[in-house]
C-alpha positions as a printed Julia matrix, in Angstrom:
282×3 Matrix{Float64}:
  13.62  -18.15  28.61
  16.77  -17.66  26.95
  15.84  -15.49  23.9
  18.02  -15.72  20.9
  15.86  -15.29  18.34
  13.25  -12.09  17.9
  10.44  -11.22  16.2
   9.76   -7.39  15.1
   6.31   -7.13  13.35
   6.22   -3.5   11.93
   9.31   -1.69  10.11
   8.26    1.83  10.32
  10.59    4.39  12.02
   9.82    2.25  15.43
  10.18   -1.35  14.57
  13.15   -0.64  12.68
  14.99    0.97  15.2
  13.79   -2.18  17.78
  15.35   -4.17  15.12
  18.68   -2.5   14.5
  19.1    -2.6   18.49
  18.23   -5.99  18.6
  20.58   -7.14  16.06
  23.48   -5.3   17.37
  23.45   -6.39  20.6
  23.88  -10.21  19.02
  20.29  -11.57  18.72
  18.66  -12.64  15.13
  15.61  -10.68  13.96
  13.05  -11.73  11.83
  11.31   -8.78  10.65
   7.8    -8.81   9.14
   6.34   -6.09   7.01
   3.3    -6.28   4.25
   5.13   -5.92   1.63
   8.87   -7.09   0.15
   9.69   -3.13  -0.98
   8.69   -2.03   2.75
  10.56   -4.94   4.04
  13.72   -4.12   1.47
  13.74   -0.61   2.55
  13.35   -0.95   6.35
  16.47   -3.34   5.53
  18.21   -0.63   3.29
  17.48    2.03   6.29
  19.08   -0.3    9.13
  22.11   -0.33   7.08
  22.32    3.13   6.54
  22.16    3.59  10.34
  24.84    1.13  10.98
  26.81    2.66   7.92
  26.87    5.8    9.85
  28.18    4.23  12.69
  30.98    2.94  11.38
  32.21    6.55   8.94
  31.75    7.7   13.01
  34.31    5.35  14.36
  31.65    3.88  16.62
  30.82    0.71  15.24
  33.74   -1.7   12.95
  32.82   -2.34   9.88
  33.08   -6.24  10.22
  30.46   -5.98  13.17
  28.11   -3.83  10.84
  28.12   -6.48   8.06
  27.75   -9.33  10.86
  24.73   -7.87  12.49
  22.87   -6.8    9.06
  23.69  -10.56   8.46
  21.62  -11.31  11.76
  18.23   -9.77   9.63
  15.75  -11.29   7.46
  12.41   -9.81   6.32
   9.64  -11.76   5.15
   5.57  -10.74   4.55
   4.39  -14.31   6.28
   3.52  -14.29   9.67
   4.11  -18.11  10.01
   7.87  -17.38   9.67
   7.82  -15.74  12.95
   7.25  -19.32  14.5
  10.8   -20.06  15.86
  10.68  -16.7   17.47
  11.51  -16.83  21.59
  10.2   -13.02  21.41
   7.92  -11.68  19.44
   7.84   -7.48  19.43
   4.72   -5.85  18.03
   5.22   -2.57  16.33
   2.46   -1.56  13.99
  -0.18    1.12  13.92
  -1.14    2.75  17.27
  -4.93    1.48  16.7
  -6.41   -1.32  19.5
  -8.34   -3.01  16.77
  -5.23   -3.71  14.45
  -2.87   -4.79  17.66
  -5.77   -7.16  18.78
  -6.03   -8.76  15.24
  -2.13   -9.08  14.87
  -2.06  -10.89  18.57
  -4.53  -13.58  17.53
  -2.87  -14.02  14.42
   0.63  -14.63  16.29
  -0.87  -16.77  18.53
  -1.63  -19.23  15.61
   1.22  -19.25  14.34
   4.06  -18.54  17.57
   4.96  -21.47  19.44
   3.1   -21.8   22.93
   5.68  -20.16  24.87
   7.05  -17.3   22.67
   6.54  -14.53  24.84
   4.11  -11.49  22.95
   5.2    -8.22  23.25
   3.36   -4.78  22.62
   5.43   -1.23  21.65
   1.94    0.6   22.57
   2.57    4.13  24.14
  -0.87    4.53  25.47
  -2.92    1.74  24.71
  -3.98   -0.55  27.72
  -1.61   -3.81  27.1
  -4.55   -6.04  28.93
  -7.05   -5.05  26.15
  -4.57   -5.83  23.54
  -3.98   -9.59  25.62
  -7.28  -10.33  26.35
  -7.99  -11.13  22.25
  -5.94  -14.22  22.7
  -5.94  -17.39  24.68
  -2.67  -16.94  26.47
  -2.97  -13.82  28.07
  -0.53  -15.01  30.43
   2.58  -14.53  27.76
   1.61  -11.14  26.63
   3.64   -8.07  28.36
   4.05   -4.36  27.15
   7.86   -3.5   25.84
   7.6     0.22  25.56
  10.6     1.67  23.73
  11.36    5.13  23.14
  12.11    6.86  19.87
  14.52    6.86  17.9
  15.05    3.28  19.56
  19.01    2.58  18.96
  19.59    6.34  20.85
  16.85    6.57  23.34
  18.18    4.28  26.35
  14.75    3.48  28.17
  11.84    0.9   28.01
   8.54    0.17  29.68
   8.27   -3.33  30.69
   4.82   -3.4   31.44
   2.69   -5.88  33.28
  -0.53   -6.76  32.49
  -3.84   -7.9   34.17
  -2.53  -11.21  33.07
   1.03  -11.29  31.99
   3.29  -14.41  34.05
   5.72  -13.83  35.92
   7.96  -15.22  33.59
   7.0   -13.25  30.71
   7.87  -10.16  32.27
  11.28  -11.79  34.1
  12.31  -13.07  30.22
  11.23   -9.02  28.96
  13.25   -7.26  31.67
  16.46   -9.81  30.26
  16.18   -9.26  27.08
  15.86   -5.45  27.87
  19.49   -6.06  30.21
  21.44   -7.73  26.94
  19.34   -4.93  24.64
  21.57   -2.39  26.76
  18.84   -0.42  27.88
  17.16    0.83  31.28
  14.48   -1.24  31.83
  11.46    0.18  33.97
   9.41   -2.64  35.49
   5.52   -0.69  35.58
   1.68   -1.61  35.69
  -1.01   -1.71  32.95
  -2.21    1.77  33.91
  -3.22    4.8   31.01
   0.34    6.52  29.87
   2.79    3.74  31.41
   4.98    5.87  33.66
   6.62    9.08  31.17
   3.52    9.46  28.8
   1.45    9.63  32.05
   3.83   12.57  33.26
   4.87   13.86  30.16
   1.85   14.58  27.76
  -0.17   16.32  30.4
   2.91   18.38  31.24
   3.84   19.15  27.35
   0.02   20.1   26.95
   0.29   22.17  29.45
   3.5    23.98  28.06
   1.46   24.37  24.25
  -1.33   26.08  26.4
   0.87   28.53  27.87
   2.29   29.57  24.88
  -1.23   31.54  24.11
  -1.86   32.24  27.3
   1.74   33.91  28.07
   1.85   35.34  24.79
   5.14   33.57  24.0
   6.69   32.66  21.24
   7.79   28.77  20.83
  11.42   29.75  20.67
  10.99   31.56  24.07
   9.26   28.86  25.34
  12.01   27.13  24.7
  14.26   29.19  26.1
  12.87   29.54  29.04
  12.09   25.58  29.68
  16.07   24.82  28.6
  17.35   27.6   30.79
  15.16   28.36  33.68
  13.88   24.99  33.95
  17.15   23.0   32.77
  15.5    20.94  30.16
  17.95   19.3   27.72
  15.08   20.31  24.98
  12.41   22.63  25.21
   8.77   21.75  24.53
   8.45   22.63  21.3
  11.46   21.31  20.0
  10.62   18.1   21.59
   6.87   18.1   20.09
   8.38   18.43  16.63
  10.69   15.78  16.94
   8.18   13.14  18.31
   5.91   14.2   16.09
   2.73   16.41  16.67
   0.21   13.8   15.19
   2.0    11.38  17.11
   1.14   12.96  20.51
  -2.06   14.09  19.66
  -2.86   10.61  18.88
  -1.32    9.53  22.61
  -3.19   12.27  24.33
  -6.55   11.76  23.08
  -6.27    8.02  24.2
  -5.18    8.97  27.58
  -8.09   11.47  28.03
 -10.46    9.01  26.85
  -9.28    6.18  29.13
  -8.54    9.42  32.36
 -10.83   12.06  31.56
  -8.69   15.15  32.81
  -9.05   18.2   31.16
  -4.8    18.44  31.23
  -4.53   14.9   29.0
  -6.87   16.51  26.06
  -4.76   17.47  22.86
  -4.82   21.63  23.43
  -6.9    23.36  19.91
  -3.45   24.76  18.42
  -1.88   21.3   18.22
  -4.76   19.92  16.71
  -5.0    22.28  14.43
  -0.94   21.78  13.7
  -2.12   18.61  13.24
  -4.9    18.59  10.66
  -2.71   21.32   8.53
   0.46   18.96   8.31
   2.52   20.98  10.11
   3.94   17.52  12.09
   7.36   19.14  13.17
  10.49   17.03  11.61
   9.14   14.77   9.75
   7.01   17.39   7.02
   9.81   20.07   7.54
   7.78   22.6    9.84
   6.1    22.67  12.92
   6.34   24.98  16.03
  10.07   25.02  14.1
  11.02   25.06  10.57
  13.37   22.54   9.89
């Protein structure tokens, strides 16, 4: 299919950053939040973004007003209908995804192709609520979208070949690495990488380490571009928590359970960037 128009259902950090790629690279968006004010400041947000793109020198400022003209932002589902893509962004919950799908399926035409942002979630459970399995594939990006240059195309039990042929394009004209992958637990860099950054947490009790020489020692011995705990504070330790508990429910390996300290980081607030402190104050 030749995709010119996409849908972006969720304008959190996530959706809006799917969005902002989306419309710079030439394609409208129709972006669908729950409310007008969230829909007004995902909007506002996007702009800033762009705005900061031009003061840089990267971006002209004619191009920035022409692709914030390229977004709209409604609270009706139904206005997603002349969508060719459709790119599902909300909560990381199976329940809420599944609802959403059978909800775009009533109102999407029959060959809009459905796409999941799940990180861990199985992207056949989320397809097998609706009739067309067939047009439902997994588009996995990475956060912050507009900097992070890879996404998952994942295949469901299901998915068409099409579906996923018309994904991996759209990820080609999005300007990003596409990786072609199977419905399997984790995708392909949760599966390695949340195992491997529990593993890191557990050594920092176990080694008697502190996180910044944990850090050091990844980023120099190990020539990470990040250490571990830097990188768990900037995706967010509720946010992997949440990832590795659904991955050790779905595998069962003692390595995929959340370690005790980042649960407990967890339940106190200490999320890393986004409340100010974490392994790191910021």
């Amino acid at each position: 299919m030749d995709v010119r128009r996409i849908g972006v259902v969720g304008l959190g950090a996530m959706g809006a950053g799917i969005a902002q790629v989306a419309i710079e690279a030439g394609f409208d968006v129709v972006g669908r939040e729950v409310s007008d004010e969230l829909g007004t400041a995902a909007t506002e947000r996007i702009g800033h973004f762009l705005t900061r793109k031009v003061e840089k020198g990267r971006l002209a400022q004619d191009a920035r007003d022409a692709a914030l003209g390229r977004l709209r932002t409604t609270t009706d589902v139904s206005e997603l209908v002349d969508c060719d893509l459709v790119v599902e962004a909300i909560v990381e919950e199976l329940q809420a995804k599944r609802a959403l799908f059978v909800e775009l399926e009533r109102f999407c035409r029959r060959d809009t192709v459905l796409a999941t942002n799940t990180s861990a979630l199985s992207v056949t459970e989320i397809a097998a609520a609706t009739a067309s399995p067939e047009r439902v594939v997994g588009m996995h990006f990475f956060n912050p979208a507009p900097l992070m240059p890879l996404v998952e195309v994942v295949r469901g039990e299901l998915s068409s070949d099409d579906a996923v042929a018309t994904a991996l394009d759209v990820v080609d004209r999005l300007g990003k690495v596409a990786v072609p992958c199977h419905d399997t637990p984790g995708f392909v860099v949760n599966r390695v990488l949340i195992p491997l950054l529990n593993d890191c947490v557990r050594v920092l009790d176990e080694a008697r380490v502190s996180p910044e020489a944990l850090d050091a020692a990844m980023t120099n011995g190990a020539g990470w571009p990040m250490g571990p705990c830097t990188l768990l504070d900037l995706v967010g330790i509720d946010v992997h928590v949440h990832a590795s508990e659904a991955l050790y429910e779905k595998l069962r390996e003692t390595r995929m359970a959340p370690p005790p300290r980042l649960v407990a980081m967890r339940n106190a607030g200490l999320l890393g960037r986004k409340s100010g402190r974490g392994f790191h104050g910021y």
